[in-house]
C-alpha positions as CSV (number, residue, x, y, z in Angstrom):
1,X,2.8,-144.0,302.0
2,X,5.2,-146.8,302.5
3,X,3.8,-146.9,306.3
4,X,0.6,-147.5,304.9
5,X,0.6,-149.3,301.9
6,X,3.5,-151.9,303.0
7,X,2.4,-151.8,307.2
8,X,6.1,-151.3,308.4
9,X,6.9,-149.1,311.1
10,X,8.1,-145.5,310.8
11,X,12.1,-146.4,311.0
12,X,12.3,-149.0,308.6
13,X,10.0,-146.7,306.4
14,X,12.3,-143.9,306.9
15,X,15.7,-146.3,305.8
16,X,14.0,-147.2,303.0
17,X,13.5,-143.9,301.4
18,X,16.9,-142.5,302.9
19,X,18.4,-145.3,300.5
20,X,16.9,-144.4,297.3
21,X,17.6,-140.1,297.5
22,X,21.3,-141.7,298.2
23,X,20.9,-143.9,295.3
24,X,19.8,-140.8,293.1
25,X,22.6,-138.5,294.9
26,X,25.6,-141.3,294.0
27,X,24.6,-141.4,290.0
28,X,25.3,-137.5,289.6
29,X,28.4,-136.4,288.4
30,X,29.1,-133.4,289.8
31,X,31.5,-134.1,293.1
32,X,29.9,-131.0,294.7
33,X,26.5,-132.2,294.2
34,X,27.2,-136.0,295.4
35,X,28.3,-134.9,298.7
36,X,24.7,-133.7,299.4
37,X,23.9,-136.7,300.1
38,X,25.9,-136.0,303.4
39,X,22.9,-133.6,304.0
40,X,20.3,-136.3,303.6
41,X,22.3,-138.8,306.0
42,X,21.9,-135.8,308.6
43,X,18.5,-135.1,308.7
44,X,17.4,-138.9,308.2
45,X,19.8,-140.2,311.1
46,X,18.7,-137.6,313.8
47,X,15.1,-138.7,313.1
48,X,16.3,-142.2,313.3
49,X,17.5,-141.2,316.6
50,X,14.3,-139.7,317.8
51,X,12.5,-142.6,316.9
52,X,14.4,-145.1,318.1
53,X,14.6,-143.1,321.9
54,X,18.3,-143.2,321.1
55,X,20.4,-140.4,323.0
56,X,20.8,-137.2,320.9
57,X,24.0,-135.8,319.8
58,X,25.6,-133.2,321.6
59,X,24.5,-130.0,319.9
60,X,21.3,-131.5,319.3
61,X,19.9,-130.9,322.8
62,X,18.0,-128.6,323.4
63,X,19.6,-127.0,326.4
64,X,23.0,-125.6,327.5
65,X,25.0,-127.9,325.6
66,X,24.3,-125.2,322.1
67,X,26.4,-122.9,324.5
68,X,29.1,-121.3,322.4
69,X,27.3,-122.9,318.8
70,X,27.1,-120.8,315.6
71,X,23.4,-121.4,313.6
72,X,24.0,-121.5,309.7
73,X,20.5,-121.7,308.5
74,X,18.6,-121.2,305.2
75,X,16.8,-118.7,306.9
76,X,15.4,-117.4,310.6
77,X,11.9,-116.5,311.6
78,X,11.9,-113.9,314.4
79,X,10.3,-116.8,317.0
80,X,13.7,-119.0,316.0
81,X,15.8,-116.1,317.0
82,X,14.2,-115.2,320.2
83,X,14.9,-119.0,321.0
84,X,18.7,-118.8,320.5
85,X,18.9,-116.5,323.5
86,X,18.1,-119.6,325.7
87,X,20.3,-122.0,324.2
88,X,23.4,-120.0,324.7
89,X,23.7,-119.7,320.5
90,X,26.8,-116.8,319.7
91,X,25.8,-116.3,316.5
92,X,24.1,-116.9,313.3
93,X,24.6,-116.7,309.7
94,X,21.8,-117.6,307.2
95,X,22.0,-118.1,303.3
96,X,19.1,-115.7,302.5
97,X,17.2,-111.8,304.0
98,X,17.7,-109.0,304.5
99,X,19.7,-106.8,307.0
100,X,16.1,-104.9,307.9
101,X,14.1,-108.0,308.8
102,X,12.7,-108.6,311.9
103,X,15.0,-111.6,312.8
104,X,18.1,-109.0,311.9
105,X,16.5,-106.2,314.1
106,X,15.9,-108.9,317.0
107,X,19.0,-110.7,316.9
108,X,20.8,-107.3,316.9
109,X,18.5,-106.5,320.1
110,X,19.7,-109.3,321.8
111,X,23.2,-109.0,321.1
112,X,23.6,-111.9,318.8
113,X,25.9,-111.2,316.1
114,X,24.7,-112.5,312.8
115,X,25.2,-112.0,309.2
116,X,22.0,-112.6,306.4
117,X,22.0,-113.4,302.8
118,X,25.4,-114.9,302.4
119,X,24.2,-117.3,299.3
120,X,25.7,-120.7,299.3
121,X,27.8,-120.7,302.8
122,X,26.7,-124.1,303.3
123,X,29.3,-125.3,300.3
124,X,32.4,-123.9,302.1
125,X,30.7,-124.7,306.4
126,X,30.4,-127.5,307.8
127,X,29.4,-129.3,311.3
128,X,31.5,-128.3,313.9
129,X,33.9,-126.4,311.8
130,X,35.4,-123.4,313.8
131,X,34.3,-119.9,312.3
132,X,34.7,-116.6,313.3
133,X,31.9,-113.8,312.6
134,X,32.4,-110.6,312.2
135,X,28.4,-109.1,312.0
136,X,29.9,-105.4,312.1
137,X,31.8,-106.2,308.6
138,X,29.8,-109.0,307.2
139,X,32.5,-111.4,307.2
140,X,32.9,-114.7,307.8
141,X,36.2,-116.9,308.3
142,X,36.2,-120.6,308.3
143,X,38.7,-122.1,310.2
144,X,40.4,-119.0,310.7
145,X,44.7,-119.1,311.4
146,X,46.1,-118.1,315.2
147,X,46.8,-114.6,314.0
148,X,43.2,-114.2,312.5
149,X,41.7,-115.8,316.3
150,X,44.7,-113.2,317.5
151,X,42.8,-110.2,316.3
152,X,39.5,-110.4,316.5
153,X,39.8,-112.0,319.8
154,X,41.8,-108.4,320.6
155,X,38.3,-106.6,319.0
156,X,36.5,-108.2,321.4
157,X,38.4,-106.6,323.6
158,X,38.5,-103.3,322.7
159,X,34.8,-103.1,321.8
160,X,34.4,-104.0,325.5
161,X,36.8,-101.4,326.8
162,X,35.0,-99.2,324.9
163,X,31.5,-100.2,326.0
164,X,32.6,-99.3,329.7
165,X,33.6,-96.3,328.9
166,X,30.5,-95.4,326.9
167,X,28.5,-97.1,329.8
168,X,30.2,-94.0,332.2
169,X,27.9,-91.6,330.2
170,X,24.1,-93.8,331.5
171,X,23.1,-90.9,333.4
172,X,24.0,-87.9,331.2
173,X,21.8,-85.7,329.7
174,X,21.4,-85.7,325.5
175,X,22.2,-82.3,325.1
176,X,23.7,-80.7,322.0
177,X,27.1,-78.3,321.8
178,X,24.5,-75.5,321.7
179,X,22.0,-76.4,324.2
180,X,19.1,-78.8,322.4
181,X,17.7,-81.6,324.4
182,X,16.9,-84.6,322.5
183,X,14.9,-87.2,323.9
184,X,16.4,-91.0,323.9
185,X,14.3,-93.8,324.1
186,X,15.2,-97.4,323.6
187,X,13.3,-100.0,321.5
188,X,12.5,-103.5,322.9
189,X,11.3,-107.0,322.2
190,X,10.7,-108.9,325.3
191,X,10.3,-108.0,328.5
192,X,13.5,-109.6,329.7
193,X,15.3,-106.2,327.3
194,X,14.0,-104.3,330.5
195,X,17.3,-104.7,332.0
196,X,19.1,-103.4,329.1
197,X,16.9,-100.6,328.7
198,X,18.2,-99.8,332.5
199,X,22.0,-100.6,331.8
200,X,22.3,-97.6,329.4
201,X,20.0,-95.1,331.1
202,X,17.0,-94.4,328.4
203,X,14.6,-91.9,329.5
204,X,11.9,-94.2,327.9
205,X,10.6,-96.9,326.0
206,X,10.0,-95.8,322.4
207,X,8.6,-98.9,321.1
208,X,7.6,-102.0,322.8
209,X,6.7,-104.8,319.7
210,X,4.1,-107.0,321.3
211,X,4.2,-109.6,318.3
212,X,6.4,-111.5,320.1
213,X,3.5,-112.5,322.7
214,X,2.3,-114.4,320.2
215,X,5.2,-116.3,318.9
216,X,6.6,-119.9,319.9
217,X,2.7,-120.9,321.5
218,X,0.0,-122.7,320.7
219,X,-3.0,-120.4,321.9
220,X,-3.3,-116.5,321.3
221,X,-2.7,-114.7,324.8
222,X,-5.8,-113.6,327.0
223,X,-6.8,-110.3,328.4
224,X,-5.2,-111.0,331.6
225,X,-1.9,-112.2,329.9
226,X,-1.1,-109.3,327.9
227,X,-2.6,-107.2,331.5
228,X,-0.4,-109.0,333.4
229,X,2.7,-108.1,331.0
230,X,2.5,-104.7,330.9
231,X,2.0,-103.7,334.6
232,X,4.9,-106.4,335.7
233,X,6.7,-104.3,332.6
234,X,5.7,-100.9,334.2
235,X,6.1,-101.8,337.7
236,X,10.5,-102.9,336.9
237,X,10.0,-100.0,335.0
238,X,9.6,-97.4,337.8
239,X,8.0,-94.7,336.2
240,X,9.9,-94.8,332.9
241,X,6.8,-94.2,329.9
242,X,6.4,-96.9,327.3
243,X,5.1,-97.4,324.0
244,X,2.9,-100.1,323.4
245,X,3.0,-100.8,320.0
246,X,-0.7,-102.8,319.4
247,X,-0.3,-106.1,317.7
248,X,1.8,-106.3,314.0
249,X,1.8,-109.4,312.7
250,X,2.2,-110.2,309.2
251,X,4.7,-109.9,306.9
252,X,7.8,-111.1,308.0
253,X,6.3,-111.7,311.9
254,X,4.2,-114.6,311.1
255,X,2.4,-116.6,314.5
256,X,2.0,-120.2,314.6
257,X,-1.0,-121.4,313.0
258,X,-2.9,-122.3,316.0
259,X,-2.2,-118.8,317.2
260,X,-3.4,-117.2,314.0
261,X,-5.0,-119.3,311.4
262,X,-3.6,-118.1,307.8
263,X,-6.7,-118.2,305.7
264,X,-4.6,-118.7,302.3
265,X,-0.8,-118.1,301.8
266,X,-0.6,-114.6,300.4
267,X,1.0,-113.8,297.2
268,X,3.1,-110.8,298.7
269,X,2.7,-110.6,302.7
270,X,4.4,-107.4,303.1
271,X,1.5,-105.7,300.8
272,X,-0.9,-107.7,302.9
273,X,-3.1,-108.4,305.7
274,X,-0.6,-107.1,308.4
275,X,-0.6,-104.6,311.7
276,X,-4.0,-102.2,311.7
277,X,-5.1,-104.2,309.2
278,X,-5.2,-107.5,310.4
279,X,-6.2,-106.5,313.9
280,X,-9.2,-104.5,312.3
281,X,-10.4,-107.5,310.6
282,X,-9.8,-109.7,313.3
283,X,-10.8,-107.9,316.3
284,X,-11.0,-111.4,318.9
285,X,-7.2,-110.9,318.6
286,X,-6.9,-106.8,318.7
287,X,-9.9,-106.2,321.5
288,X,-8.2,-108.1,324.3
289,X,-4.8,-106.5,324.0
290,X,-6.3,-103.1,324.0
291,X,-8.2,-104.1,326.7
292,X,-5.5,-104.7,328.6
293,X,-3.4,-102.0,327.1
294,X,-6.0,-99.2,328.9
295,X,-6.3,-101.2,331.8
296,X,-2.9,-101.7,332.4
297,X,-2.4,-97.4,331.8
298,X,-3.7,-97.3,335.8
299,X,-0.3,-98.3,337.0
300,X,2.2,-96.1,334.6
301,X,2.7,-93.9,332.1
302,X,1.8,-95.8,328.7
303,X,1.1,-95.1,325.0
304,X,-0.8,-96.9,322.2
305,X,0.8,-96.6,319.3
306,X,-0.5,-98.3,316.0
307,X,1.4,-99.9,313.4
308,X,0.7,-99.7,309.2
309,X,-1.9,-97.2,309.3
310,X,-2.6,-96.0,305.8
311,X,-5.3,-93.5,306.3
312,X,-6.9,-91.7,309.0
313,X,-10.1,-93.5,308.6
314,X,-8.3,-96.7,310.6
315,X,-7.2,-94.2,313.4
316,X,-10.6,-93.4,313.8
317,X,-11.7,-96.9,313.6
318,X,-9.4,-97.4,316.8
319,X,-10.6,-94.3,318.7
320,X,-13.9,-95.8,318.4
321,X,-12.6,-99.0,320.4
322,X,-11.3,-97.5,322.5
323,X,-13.8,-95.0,323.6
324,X,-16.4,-97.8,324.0
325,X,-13.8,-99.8,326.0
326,X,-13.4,-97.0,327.8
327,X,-16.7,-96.3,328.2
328,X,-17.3,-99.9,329.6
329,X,-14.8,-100.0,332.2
330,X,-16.3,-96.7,333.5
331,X,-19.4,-98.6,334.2
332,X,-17.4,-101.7,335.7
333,X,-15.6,-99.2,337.9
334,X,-12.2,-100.3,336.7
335,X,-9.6,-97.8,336.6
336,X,-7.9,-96.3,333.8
337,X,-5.5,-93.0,332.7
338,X,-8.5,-91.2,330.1
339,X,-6.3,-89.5,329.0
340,X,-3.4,-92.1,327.8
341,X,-2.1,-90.8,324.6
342,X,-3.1,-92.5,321.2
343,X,-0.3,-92.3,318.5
344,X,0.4,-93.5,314.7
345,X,3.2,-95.2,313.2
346,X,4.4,-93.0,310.2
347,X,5.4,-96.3,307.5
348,X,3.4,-96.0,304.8
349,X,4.1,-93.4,302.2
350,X,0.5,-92.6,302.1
351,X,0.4,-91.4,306.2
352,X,3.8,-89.3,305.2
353,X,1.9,-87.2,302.5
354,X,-1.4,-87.4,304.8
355,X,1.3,-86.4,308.1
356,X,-0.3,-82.9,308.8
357,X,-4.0,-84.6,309.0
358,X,-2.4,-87.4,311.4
359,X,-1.1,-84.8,313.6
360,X,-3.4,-82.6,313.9
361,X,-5.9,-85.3,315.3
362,X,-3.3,-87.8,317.5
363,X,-1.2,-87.4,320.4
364,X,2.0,-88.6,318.5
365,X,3.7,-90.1,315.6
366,X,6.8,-92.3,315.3
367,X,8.7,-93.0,312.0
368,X,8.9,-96.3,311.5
369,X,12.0,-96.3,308.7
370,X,12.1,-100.2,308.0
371,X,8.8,-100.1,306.2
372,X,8.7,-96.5,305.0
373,X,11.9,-97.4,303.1
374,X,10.5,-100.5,301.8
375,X,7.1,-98.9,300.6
376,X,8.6,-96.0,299.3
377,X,11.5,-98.3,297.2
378,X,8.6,-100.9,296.4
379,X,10.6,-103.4,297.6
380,X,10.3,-106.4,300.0
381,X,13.4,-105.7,302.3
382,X,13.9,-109.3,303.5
383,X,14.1,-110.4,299.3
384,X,17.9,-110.1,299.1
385,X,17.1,-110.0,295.1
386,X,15.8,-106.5,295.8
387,X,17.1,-105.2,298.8
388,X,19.9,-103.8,297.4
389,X,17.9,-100.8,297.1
390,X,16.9,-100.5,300.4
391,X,18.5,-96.9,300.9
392,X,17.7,-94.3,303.6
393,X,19.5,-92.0,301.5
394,X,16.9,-92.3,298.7
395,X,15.7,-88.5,298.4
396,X,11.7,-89.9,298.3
397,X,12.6,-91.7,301.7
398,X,14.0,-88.3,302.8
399,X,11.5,-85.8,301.7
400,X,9.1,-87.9,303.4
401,X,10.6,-87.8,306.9
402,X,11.3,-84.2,306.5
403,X,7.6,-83.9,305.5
404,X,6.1,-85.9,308.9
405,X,8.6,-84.1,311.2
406,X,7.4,-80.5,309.7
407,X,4.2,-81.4,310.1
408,X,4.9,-82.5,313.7
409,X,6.2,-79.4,314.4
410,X,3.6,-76.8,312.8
411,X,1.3,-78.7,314.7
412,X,2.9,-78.8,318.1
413,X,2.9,-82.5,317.9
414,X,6.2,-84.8,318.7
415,X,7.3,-87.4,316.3
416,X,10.0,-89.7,317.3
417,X,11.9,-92.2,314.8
418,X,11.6,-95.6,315.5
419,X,13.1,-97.5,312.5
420,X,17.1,-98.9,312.3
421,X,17.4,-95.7,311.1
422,X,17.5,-94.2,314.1
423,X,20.3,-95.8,315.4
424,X,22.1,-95.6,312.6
425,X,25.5,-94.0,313.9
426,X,26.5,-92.4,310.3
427,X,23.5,-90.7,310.2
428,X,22.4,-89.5,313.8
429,X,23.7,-86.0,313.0
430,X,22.0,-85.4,309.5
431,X,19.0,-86.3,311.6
432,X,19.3,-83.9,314.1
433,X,19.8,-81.5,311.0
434,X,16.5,-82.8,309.8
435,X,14.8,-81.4,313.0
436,X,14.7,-85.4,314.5
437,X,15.0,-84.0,318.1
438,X,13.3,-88.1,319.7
439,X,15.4,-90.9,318.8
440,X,14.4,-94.6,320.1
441,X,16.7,-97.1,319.0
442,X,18.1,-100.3,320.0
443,X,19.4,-100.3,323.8
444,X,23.2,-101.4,322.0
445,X,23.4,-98.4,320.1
446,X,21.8,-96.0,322.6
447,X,24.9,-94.7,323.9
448,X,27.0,-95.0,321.1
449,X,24.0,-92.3,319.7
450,X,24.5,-90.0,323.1
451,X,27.8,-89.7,322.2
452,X,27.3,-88.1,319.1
453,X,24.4,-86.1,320.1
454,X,26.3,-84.3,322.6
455,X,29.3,-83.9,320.3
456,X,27.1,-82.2,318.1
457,X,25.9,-78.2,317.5
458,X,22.6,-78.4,315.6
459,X,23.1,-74.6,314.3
460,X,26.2,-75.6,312.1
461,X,24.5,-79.4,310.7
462,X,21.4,-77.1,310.2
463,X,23.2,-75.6,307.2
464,X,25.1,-78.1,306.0
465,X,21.7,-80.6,306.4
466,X,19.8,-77.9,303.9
467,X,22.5,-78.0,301.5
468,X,22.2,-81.6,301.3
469,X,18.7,-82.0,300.7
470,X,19.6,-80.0,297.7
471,X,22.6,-81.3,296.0
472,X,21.9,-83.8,292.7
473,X,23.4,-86.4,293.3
474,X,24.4,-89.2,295.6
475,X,28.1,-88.5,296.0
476,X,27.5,-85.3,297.1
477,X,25.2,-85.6,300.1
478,X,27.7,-88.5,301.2
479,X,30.0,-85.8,300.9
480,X,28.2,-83.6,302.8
481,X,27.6,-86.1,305.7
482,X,30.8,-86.8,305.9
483,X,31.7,-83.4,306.3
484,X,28.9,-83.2,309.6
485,X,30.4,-86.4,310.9
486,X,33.9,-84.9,310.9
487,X,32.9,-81.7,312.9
């Protein structure tokens, strides 16, 4: 307005305003609350910088010089994480989420220690202060003593020591004390997690989220691009299957605007126009990946799985697709595998009651914990004034997965578990004692989940794992885990 109204350029403009928030900021009593204007200074002066052509300062380049930086933000999208990878960032923190959101999952899959919802870090941190954090305990240290840098500098360490031994164990079978072979997938993001996938030896790829084709861009990807990704993903992949999870946006995963153009700003996203949903309604975005998804099954072994299916009727609403897909590259003479398996994510509570109808009629299912937790606990797991009571242990959560996996099983289909769940190293063995016998987790925690598996004997959890599911109260089936975890 002041551009327009008193025809001065953008900086001057810019001063001008920055003068009168500090004006406001230095009539407020509160000390605290005065030094904001600290914040204002900030953001105003690196614009000045920008549009001035003046030289930025050193951690605001975008390049190597963010090598060895911590991020303190208010909050992370999933595209802003997958961007720290290429600036060299260590670590984040933010002031709000949840430990279940899609930036948490991702920056755990690429091996960025963070912590979420620490509520007003920004009053103790500042620029360039020197801060240690500890993502396995959920602690921070600001300007941490020698013998503090002393320790955790030995935990670095020792986590790598035990990494290389763990590392030793790529090529071993997941076999129980007793003689059950589990299957032991690994879950990625980006095609550059291929390597990781390799490092620890998974026998597959369990779930491949294909969101992230659509983030940090300004046009939706083509036929060819998402063609072209999966058989350069299949070919490094030598034989190894895939899941291809089809398109979930929505939610937490949101694409920019030119990507995906938000018709309105939804009340509750999470309860909203996201996964199946979306790509049923808008089908120039859904029809080219599955295009290429059936295309691409000529070179490799690949499966479609789809994400927040509710009822069967959307299953069949996909089959349909892709029979006349199929149908059509018949008559172009382009190859494809007709018989490339079609499976379900199981993360609405609905499709868990509904799990004996699903498996009857698909190839496969896959638990997808993250969301069946939230539905079941009506919560929004990235709302850190509710996700407090994000629990696996919750005995609807549990009855449901022990419901999809007995339906799996009466019906000779296999359901895997591709949720944080999975991977969660407390309770890998009450799992197997669940009759969980496909695990695909992160490629970080894949070992670390051998390990146990092979320490364990499913015939002794099995009994322990029944007496659980029928103990009152909460203290008792932690009791009872513990007890499997100490065997």
């Amino acid at each position: 307005r002041l551009i327009r109204e008193m025809k001065r350029n953008a900086e001057w403009a810019l001063k001008l305003q920055r003068d009168a928030l500090v004006a406001v900021f230095e009539e407020m009593e509160d000390p605290y609350l005065r030094t904001r204007k600290d914040d204002v200074d900030h953001v105003v002066n690196r614009i000045q910088r920008n549009l001035m052509n003046q030289e930025q300062l050193k951690h605001e380049v975008p390049d190597s010089h963010l090598n060895g930086y911590i991020v303190l933000a208010d909050n992370l999208s999933p595209a802003d994480t997958v961007m720290m990878q290429h600036h060299g960032i260590v670590a984040f923190a933010t002031e709000y989420g949840g430990p279940t959101s899609h930036s948490a999952i991702l920056a755990r899959s690429l091996g960025i220690p963070s912590i979420v919802g620490l509520h007003r870090a920004r009053r103790y941190i500042r620029d360039e202060d020197l801060i240690i954090v500890d993502g396995n305990s959920g602690v921070i240290i600001v300007e941490p003593d020698e013998t503090s840098l002393a320790h955790y500098r030995g935990v670095q360490k020792e986590e790598k020591r035990f990494l290389a031994r763990l590392s030793k164990t790529k090529d071993d079978q997941a076999i129980t004390q007793d003689g059950i072979e589990v299957e032991l997938h690994a879950n990625i993001e980006l095609p550059t997690d291929i390597a990781a996938v390799k490092k620890v030896g998974a026998t597959g790829i369990g779930l491949y989220r294909t969101e992230f084709l659509y983030m940090n861009r300004d046009t939706s990807p083509d036929e060819e691009e998402h063609y072209e990704t999966y058989t350069a993903m299949l070919k490094s992949l030598r034989g190894i299957p895939v899941t291809i999870r089809t398109l979930d946006l929505g939610g937490d995963k949101q694409s920019d605007e030119a990507v995906h153009p938000q018709n309105h700003e939804e009340t509750n996203p999470a309860l909203g126009l996201r996964g199946i949903r979306l790509c049923l309604k808008e089908t120039s975005l859904f029809l080219p990946q599955l295009r290429a998804i059936i295309r691409a099954s000529a070179h490799g072994p690949i499966k479609t799985m789809v994400p927040m299916v509710a009822s069967y009727n959307e299953m069949q609403q996909v089959k349909v697709m892709i029979r006349r897909i199929q149908e059509d590259f018949t008559r172009q003479g382009i190859k494809f595998d007709p018989d490339m398996p079609l499976g379900t994510m199981i993360e609405v509570p609905a499709a868990a009651l509904c799990a004996d109808i699903f498996a009857q009629r698909l190839d496969f299912l896959s638990i997808g914990t993250n969301d069946l937790i939230q539905y079941t606990m009506a919560i929004d797991r990235i709302n850190d004034e509710v996700n407090y009571l994000y629990d696996p242990l919750n005995r609807g959560v549990l009855r449901l997965i022990r419901m999809t996996l007995e339906a799996g099983a009466a019906n000779d289909t296999p359901v895997s578990m591709c949720g944080e769940m999975a991977g969660d190293l407390y309770l890998v063995r009450f799992l197997l004692g669940l009759g969980l016998r496909r695990f695909s987790v992160h490629p970080a925690s894949l070992l670390e989940v051998k390990d146990i598996i092979n320490r364990s004997h499913i015939g002794k959890i099995k009994r322990l794992t029944n007496k659980a599911m029928k103990v009152p109260t909460r203290a008792g089936l932690e009791d009872i885990i513990s007890q499997m975890n100490a065997m």
